[in-house]
py3Dmol code that shows the C-alpha trace and the ligand (Angstrom):
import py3Dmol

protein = """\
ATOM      1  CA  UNK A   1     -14.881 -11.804  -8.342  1.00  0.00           C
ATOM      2  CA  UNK A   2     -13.958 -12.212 -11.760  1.00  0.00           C
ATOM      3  CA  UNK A   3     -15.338  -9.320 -12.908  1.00  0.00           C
ATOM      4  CA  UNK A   4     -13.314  -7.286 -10.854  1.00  0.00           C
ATOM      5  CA  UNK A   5      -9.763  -5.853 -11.645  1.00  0.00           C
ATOM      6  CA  UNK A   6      -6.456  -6.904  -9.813  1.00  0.00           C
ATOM      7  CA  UNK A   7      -4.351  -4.000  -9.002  1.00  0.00           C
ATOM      8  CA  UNK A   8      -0.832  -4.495  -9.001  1.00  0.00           C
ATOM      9  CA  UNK A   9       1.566  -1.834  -7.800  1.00  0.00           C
ATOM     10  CA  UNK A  10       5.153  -2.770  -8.801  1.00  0.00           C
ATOM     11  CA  UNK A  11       7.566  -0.365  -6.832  1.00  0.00           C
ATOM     12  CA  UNK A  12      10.865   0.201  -9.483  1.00  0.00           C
ATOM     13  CA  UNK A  13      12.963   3.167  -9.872  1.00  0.00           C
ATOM     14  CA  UNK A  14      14.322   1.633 -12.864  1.00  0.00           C
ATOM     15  CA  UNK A  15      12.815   2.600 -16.189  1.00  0.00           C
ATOM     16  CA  UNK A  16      13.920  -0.351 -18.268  1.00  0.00           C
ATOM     17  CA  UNK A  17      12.181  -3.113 -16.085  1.00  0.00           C
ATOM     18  CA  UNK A  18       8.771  -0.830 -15.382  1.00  0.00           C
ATOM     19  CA  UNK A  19       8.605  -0.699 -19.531  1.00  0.00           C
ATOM     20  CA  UNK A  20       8.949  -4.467 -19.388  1.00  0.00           C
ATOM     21  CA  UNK A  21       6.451  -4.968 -16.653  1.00  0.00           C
ATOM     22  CA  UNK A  22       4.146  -2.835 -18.346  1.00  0.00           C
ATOM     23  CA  UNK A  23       4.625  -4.634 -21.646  1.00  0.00           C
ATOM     24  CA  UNK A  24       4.196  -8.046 -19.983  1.00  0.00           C
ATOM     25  CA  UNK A  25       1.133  -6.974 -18.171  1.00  0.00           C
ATOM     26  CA  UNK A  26      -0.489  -5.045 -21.570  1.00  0.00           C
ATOM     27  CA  UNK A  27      -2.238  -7.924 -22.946  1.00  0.00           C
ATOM     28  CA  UNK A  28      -3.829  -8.324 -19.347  1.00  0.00           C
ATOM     29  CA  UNK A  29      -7.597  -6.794 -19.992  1.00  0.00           C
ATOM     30  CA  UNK A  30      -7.916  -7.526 -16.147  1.00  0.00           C
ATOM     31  CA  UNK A  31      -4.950  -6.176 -14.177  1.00  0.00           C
ATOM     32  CA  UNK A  32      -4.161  -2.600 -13.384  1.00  0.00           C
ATOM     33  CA  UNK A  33      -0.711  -1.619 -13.112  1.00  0.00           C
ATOM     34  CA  UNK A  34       0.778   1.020 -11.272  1.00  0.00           C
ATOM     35  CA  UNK A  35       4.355   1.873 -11.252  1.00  0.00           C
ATOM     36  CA  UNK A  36       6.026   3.751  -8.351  1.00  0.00           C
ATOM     37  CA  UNK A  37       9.703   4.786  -8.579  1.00  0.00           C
ATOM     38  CA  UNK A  38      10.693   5.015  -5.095  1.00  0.00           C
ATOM     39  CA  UNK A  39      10.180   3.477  -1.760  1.00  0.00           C
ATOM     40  CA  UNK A  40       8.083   6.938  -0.588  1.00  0.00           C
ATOM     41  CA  UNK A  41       5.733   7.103  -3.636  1.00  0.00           C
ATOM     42  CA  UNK A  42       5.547   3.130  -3.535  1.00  0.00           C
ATOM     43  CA  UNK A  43       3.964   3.525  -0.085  1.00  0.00           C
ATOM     44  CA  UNK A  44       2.003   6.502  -0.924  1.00  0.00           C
ATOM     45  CA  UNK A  45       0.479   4.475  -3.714  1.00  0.00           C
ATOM     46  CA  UNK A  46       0.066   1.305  -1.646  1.00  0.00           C
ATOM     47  CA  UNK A  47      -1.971   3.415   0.710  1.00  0.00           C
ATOM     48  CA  UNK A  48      -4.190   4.986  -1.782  1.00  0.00           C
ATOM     49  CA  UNK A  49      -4.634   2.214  -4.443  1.00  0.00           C
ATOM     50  CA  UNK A  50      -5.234  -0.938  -2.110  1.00  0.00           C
ATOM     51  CA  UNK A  51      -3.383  -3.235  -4.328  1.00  0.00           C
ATOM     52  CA  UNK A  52      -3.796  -7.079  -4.491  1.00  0.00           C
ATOM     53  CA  UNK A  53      -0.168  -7.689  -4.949  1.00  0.00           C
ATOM     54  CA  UNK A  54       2.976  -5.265  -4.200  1.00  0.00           C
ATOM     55  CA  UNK A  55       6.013  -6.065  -6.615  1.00  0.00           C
ATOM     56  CA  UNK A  56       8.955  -4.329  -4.489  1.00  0.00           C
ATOM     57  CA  UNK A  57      12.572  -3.829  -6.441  1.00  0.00           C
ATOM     58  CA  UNK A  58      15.179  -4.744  -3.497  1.00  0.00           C
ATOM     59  CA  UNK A  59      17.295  -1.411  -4.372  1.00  0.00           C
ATOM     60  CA  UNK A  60      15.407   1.830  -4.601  1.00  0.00           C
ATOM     61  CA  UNK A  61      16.873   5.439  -4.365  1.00  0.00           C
ATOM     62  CA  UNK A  62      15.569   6.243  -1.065  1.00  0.00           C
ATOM     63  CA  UNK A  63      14.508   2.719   0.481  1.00  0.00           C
ATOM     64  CA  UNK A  64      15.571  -0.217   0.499  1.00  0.00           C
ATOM     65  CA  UNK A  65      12.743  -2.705  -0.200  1.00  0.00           C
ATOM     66  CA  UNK A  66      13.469  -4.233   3.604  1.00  0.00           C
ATOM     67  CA  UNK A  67      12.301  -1.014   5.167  1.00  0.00           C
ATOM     68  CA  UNK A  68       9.396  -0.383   2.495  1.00  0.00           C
ATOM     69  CA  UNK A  69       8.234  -3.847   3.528  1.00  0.00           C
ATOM     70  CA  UNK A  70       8.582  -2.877   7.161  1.00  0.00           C
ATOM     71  CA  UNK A  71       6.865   0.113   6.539  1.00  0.00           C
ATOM     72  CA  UNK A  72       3.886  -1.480   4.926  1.00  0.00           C
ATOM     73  CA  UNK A  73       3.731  -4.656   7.393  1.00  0.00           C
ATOM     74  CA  UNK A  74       3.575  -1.563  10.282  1.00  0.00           C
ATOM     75  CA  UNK A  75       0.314   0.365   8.678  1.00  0.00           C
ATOM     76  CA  UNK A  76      -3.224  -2.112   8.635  1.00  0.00           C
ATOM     77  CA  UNK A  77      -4.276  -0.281   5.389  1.00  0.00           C
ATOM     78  CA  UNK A  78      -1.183  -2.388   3.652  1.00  0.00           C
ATOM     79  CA  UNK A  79      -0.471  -4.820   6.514  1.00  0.00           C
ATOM     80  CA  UNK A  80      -1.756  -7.730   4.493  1.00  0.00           C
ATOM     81  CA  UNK A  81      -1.007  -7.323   1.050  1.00  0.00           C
ATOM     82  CA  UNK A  82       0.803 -10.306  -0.648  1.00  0.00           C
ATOM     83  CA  UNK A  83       4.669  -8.566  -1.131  1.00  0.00           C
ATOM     84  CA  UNK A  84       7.066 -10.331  -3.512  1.00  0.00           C
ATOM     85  CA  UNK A  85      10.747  -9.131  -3.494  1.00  0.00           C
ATOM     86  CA  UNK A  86      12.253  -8.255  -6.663  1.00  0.00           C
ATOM     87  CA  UNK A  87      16.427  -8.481  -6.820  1.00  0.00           C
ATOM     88  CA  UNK A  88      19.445  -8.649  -8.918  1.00  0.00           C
ATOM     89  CA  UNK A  89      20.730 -10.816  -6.072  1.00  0.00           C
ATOM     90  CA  UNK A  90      20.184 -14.839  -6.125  1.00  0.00           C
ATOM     91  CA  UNK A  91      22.276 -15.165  -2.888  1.00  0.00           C
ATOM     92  CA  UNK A  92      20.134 -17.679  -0.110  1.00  0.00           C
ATOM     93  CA  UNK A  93      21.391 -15.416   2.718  1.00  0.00           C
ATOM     94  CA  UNK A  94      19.424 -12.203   0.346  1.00  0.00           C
ATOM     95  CA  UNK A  95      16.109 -14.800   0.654  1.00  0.00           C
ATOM     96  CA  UNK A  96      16.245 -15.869   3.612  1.00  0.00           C
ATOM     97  CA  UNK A  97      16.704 -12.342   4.967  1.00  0.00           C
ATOM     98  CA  UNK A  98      13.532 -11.460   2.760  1.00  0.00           C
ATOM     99  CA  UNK A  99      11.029 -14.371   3.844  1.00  0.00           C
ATOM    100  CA  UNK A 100      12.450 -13.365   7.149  1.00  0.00           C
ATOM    101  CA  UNK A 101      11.149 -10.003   6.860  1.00  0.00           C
ATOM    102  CA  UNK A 102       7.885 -11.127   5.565  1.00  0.00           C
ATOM    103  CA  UNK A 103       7.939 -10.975   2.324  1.00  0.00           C
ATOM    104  CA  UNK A 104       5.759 -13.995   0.387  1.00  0.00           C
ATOM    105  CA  UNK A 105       8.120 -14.556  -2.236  1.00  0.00           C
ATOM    106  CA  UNK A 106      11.445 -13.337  -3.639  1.00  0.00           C
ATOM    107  CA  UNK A 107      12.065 -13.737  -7.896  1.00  0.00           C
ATOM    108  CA  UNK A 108      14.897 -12.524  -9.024  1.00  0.00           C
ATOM    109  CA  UNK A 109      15.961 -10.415 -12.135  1.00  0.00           C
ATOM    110  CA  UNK A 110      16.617 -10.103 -14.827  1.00  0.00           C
ATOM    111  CA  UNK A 111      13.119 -10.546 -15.335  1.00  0.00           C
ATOM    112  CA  UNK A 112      11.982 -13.590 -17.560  1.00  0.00           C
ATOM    113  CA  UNK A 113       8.896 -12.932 -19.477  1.00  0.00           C
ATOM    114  CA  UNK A 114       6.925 -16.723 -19.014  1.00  0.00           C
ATOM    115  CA  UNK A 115       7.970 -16.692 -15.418  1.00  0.00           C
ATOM    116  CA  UNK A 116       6.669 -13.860 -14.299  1.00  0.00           C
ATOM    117  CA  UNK A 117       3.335 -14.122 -16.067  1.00  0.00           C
ATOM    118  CA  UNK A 118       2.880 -17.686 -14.189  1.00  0.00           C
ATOM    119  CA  UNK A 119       3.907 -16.330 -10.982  1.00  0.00           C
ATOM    120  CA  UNK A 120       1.459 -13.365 -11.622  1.00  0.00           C
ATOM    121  CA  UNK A 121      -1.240 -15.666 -12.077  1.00  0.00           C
ATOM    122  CA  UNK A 122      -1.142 -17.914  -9.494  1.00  0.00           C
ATOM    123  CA  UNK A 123      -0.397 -15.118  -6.860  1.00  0.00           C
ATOM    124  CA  UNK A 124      -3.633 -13.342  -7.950  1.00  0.00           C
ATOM    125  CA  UNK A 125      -5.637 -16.487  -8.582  1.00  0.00           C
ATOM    126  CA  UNK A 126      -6.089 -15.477 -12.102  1.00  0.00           C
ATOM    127  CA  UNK A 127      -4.753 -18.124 -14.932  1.00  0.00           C
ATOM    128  CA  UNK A 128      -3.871 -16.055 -17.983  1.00  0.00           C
TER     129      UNK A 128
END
"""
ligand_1 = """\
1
MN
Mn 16.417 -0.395 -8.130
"""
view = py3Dmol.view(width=600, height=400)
view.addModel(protein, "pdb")
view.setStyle({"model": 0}, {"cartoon": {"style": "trace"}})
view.addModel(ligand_1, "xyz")
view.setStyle({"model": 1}, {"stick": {}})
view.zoomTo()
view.show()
């Protein structure tokens, strides 16, 4: 298993965090990235790549990350896939409504650099 590669689809419409994401996850010989700017192309993508881990932004231009969840939880190709929620908001009633949804976990943003590489590892099983 370790010489496979975890694929990671992070689903962002903003530019500025998918650089940083890509930066943070450069140095990471053995995780694919792929970025997807909105909630149709995220579930296109989900569908065709098989990822190991779906990052979903909260707020996306045609979605919200609720109904992309929904949408993935719905279809047995993507039914499983560990989801984390990705928001600007730290509000518990904005958790609460995502773990009730389904999602695994909810981080919030801005995104810090040392957090999200731990969190990245452990969710994969892969120490960096
Ligand atoms: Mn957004």
């Amino acid at each position: 298993a370790a010489a496979t590669r975890a694929r990671v689809l992070y689903v962002e419409d903003d530019a500025v965090n998918a650089l940083l994401v890509r930066e943070l996850l450069a140095s990471r010989g053995d995780i694919d990235l792929v970025v997807a700017d909105s909630g149709t192309a995220g579930l296109e993508e989900a569908r065709a790549q098989r990822p190991d881990l779906i990052l979903l932004d909260m707020q996306l231009p045609d979605m919200d990350g609720l109904a992309v969840l929904k949408a993935l939880r719905a279809d047995p190709a993507t039914a499983s896939v560990t989801c984390v929620a990705l928001s600007a908001n730290a509000m518990p009633s904005d958790r609460e409504a995502a773990r009730d949804a389904g999602f695994d976990e909810y981080w919030t943003k801005p995104i810090v650099f040392a957090t999200f590489r731990a969190g990245l590892a452990r969710l994969l099983g892969r120490p960096g």
